[in-house]
MARVO-210856 format. One record per residue (C-alpha): residue in three letters; y, z, x; residue number from 1. Coordinates in pm, 1 decimal. Example, Ala and Ser with C-alpha at 12.3 -4.5 7.8 and 13.67 -1.06 7.14 Angstrom:
code:Ala	north:-450.0	up:780.0	east:1230.0	pos:1
code:Ser	north:-106.0	up:714.0	east:1367.0	pos:2
end
This chain:
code:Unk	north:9798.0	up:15476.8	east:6844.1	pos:1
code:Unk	north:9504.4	up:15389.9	east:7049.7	pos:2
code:Unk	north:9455.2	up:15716.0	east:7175.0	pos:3
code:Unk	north:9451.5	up:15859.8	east:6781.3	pos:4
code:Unk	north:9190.3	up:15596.2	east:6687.6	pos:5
code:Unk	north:9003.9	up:15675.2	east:6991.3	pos:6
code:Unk	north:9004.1	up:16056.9	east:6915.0	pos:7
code:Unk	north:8888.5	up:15934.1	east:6563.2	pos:8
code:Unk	north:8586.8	up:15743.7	east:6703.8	pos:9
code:Unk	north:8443.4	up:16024.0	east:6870.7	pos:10
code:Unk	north:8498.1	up:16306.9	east:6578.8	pos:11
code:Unk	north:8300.6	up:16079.6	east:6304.1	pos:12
code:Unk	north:8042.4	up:15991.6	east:6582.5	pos:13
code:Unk	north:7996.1	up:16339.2	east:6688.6	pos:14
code:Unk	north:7994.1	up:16435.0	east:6338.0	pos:15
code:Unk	north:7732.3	up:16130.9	east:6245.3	pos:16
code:Unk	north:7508.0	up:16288.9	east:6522.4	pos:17
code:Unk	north:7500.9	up:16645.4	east:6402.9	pos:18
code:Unk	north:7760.6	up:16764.5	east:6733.1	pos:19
code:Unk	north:8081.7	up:16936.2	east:6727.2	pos:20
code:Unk	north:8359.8	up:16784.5	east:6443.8	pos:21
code:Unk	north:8639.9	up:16849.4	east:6706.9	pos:22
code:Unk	north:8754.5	up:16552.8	east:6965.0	pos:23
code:Unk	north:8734.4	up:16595.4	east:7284.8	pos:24
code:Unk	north:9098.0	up:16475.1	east:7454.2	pos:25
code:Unk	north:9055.4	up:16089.5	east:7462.1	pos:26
code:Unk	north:9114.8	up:15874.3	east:7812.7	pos:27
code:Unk	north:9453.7	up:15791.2	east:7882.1	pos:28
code:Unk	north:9513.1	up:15455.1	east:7765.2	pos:29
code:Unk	north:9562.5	up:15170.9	east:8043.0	pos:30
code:Unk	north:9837.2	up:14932.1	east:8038.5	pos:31
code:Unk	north:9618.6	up:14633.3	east:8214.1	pos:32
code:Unk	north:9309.4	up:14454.1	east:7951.8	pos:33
code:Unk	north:8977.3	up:14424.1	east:8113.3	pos:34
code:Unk	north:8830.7	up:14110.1	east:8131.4	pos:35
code:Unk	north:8658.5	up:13949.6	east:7845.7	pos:36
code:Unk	north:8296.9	up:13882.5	east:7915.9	pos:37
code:Unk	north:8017.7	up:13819.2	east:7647.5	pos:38
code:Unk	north:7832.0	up:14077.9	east:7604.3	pos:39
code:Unk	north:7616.0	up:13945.0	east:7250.8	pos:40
code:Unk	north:7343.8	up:13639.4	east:7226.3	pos:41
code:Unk	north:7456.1	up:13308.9	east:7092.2	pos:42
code:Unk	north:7283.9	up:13127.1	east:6828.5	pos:43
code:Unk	north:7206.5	up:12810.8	east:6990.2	pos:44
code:Unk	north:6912.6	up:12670.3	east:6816.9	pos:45
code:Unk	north:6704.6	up:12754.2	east:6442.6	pos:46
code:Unk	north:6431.8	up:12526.8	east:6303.8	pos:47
code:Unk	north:6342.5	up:12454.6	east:5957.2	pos:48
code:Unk	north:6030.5	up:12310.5	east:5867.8	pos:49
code:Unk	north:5938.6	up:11969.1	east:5742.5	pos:50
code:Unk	north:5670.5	up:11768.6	east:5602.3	pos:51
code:Unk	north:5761.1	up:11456.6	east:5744.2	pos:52
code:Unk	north:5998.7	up:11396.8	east:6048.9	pos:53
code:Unk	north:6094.2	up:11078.5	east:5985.1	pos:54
code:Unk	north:6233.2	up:11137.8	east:5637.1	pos:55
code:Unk	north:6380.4	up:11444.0	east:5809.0	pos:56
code:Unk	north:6604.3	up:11269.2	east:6047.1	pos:57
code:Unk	north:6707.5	up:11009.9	east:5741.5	pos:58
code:Unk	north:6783.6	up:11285.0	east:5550.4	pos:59
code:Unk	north:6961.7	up:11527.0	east:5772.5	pos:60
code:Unk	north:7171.9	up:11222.5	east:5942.6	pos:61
code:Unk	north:7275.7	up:10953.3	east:5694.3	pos:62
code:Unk	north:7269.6	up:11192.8	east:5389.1	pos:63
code:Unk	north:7416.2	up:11523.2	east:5496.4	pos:64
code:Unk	north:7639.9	up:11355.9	east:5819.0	pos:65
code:Unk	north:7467.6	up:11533.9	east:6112.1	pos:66
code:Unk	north:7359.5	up:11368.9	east:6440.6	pos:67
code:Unk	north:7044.7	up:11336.7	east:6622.8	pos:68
code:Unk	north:7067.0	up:11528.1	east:6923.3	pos:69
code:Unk	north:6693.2	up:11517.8	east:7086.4	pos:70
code:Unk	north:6412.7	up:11337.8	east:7041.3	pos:71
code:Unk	north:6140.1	up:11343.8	east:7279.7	pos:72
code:Unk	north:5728.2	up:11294.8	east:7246.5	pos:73
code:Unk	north:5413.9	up:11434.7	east:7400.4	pos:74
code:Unk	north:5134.3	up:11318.5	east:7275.6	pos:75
code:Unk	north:5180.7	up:11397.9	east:6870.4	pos:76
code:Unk	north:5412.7	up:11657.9	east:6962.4	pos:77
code:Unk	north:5758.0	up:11558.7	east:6905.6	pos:78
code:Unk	north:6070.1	up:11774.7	east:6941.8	pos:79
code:Unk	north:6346.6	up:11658.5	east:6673.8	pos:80
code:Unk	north:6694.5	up:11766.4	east:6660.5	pos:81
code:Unk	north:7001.6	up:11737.3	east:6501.3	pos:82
code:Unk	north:7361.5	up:11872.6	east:6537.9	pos:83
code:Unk	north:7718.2	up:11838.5	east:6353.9	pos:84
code:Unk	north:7876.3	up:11546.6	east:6424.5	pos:85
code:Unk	north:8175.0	up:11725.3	east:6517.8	pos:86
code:Unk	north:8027.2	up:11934.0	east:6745.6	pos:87
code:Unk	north:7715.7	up:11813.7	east:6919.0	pos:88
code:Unk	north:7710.2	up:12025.8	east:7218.5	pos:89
code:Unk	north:7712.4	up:12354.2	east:6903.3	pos:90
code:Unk	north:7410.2	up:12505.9	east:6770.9	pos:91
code:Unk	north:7076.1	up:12265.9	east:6687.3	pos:92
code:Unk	north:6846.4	up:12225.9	east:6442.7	pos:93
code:Unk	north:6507.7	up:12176.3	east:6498.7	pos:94
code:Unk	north:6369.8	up:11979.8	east:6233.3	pos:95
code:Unk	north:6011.8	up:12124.6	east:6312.5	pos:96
code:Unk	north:5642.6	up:11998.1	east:6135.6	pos:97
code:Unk	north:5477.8	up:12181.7	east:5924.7	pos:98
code:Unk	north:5144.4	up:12136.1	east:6102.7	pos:99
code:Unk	north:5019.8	up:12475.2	east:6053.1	pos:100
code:Unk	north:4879.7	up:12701.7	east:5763.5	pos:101
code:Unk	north:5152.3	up:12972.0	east:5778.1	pos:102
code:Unk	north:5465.9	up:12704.2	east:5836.4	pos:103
code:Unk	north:5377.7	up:12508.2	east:5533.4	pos:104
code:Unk	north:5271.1	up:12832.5	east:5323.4	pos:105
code:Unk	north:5613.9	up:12957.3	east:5363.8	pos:106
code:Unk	north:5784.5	up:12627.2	east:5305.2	pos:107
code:Unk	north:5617.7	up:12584.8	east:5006.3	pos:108
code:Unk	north:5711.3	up:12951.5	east:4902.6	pos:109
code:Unk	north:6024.8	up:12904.5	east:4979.2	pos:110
code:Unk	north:6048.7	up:12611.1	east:4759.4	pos:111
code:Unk	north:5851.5	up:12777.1	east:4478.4	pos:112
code:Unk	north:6119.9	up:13073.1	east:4436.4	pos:113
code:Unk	north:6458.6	up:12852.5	east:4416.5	pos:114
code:Unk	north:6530.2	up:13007.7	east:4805.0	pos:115
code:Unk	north:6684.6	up:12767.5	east:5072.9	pos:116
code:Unk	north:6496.1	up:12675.3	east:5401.0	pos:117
code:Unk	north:6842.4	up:12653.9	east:5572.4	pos:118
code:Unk	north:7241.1	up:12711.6	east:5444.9	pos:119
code:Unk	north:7532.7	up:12480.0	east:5611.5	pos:120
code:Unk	north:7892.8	up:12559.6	east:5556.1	pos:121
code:Unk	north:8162.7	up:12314.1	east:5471.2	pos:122
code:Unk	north:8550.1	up:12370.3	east:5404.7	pos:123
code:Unk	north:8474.0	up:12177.9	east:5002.6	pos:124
code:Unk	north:8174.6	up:12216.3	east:4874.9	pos:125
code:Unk	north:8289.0	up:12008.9	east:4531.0	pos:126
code:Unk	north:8367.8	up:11662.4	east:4831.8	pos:127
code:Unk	north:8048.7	up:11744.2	east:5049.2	pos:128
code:Unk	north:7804.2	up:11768.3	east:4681.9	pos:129
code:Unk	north:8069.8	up:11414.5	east:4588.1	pos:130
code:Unk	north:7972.7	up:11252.3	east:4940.0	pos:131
code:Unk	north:7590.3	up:11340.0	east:4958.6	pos:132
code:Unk	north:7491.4	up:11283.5	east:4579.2	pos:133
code:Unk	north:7654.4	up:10922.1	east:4633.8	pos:134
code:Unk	north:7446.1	up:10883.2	east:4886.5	pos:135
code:Unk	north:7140.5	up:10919.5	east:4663.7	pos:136
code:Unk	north:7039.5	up:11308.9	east:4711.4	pos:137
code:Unk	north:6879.1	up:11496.1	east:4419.2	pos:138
code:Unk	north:7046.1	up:11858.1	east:4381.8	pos:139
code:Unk	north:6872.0	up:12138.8	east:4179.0	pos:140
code:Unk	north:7219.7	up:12324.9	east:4184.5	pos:141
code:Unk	north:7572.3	up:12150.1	east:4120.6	pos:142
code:Unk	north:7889.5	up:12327.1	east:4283.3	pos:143
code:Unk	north:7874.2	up:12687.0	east:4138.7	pos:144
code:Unk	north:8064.3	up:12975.9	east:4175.1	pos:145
code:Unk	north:7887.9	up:13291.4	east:4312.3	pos:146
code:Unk	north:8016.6	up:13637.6	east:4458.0	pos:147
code:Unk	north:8242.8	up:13552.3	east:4799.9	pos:148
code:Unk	north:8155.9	up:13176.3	east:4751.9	pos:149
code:Unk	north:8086.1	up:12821.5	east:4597.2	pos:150
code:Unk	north:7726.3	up:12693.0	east:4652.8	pos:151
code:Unk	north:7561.9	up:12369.2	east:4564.2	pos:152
code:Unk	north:7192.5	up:12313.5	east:4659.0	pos:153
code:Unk	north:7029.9	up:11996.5	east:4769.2	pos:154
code:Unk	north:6676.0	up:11857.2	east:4786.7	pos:155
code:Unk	north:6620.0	up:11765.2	east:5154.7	pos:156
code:Unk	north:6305.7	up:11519.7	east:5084.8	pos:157
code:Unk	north:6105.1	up:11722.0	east:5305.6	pos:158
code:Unk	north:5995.1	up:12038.2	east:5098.3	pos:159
code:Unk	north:6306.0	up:12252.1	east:5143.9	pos:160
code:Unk	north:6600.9	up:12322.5	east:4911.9	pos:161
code:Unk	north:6898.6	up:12293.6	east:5145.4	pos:162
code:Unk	north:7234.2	up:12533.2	east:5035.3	pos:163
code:Unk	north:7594.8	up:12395.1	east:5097.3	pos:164
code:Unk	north:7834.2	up:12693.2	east:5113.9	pos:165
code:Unk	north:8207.8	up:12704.6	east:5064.3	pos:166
code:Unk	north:8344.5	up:13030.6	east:5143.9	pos:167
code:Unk	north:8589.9	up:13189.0	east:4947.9	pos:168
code:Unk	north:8934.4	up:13216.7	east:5114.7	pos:169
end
């Protein structure tokens, strides 16, 4: 079977490239697996940008449930991030300042056309939208259904519409 899908490979990618349509014989398939190693990057920080860090961290910790993973200063530099709560060693986000012409051009953009800074996933979106309007946050966009999913999106107090995504099963 491996050996027919392998022969398969290599006639539609010789064909894709303009070569011969006929497979070569394919390499004898091994009974031992190779080793798994990573071969592809891993997401393991994105930023959206805010106009305010303090509201930021409110926001993003006691309103949506995520936890502050760095905060550190220079000067009026200060990096700010957050993870899940259930997995803080997982990908960050920076909760970044606008500070700068083009950062706050395409917030505001962003904003302007309905489009979310940033989109988290959650298991139920109709609980998560429950949890975080009860805790006071303004959304532009109740639970909906859409192609593939449920979305609800969420004011984040900082100039960005935030997306909560339930994926359809």
């Amino acid at each position: 079977m491996r050996a027919q899908f392998s022969k398969v490979l290599v006639a539609l990618s010789l064909a894709a490239c303009g070569g011969p349509t006929q497979a070569r014989p394919a390499a004898p398939a091994t009974t031992t697996a190779a080793p798994h190693h990573r071969q592809g990057l891993k997401i393991g920080l994105a930023s959206v940008y805010v106009d305010d860090q303090a509201k930021a961290l409110r926001f993003y910790t006691e309103v949506l449930g995520f936890a502050k993973k760095t905060d550190e200063t220079n000067g009026n530099y200060r990096w700010l991030t957050v993870a899940s709560s259930d997995d803080l060693d997982g990908t960050q986000l920076q909760l970044a300042m606008t500070d700068e012409p083009a950062t706050r051009a395409l917030q505001q953009a962003l904003f302007a056309q309905d489009k979310p800074a940033v989109m988290f996933f959650t298991d139920d979106v109709k609980a998560s939208y429950e949890r975080i309007k009860a805790r006071g946050a303004e959304f532009t966009m109740p639970p909906t259904d859409v192609t593939f999913a449920t979305i609800a999106m969420v004011k984040d107090t900082c100039g960005n519409l935030v997306q909560i995504t339930e994926l359809a099963r």
